[in-house]
C-alpha positions in Angstrom: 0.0 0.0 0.0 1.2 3.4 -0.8 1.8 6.0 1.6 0.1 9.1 1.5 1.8 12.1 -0.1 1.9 15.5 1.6 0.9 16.8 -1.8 -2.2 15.4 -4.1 -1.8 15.7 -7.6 0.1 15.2 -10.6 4.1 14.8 -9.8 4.5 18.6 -12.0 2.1 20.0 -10.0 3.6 18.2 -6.2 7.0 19.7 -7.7 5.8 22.7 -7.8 4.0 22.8 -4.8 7.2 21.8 -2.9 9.1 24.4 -4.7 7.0 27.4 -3.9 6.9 25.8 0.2 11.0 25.8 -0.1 10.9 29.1 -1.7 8.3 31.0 1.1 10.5 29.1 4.3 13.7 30.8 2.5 12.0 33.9 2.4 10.8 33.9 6.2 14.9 32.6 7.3 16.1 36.1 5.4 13.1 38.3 6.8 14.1 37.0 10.5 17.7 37.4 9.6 16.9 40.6 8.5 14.9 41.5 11.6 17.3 40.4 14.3 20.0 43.0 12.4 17.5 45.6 12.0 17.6 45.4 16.1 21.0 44.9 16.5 21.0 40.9 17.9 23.5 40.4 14.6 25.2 41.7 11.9 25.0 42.0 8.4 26.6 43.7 5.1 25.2 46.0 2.7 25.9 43.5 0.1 24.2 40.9 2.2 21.0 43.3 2.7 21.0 43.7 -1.5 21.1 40.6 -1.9 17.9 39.8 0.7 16.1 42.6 -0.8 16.7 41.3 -4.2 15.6 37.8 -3.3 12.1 38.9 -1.4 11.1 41.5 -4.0 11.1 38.3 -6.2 9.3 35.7 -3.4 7.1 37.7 -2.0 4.5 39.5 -3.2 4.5 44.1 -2.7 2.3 45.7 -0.7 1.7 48.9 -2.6 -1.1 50.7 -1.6 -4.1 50.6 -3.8 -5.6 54.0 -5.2 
């Protein structure tokens, strides 16, 4: 008997499901990373900041405010 899969549906669509889960979990690790420096409990470059920013402008979605 198989064991149930955390995913239903085709194995494209339980890729992709698992690649967006990986991709949102990276993007909450940087935000907290970015908080603690933000209040000082570490460090981090301006390089390293770039590169977050970069990465969550493309993860998660902008909240502009709607006119």
């Amino acid at each position: 008997m198989d064991t149930p899969n955390r995913y239903s549906g085709t194995q494209a669509t339980t890729k992709h499901a698992a690649a967006k889960e990986k991709r949102q979990q990276q993007a909450y690790l940087i935000l907290d990373h970015m908080r603690r420096a933000a209040s000082g409990e570490t460090e981090m470059s301006q390089t390293q900041i770039s590169a977050a920013k970069i990465y969550l402008s493309k993860t998660l979605p902008d909240l502009k405010a709607i006119e």
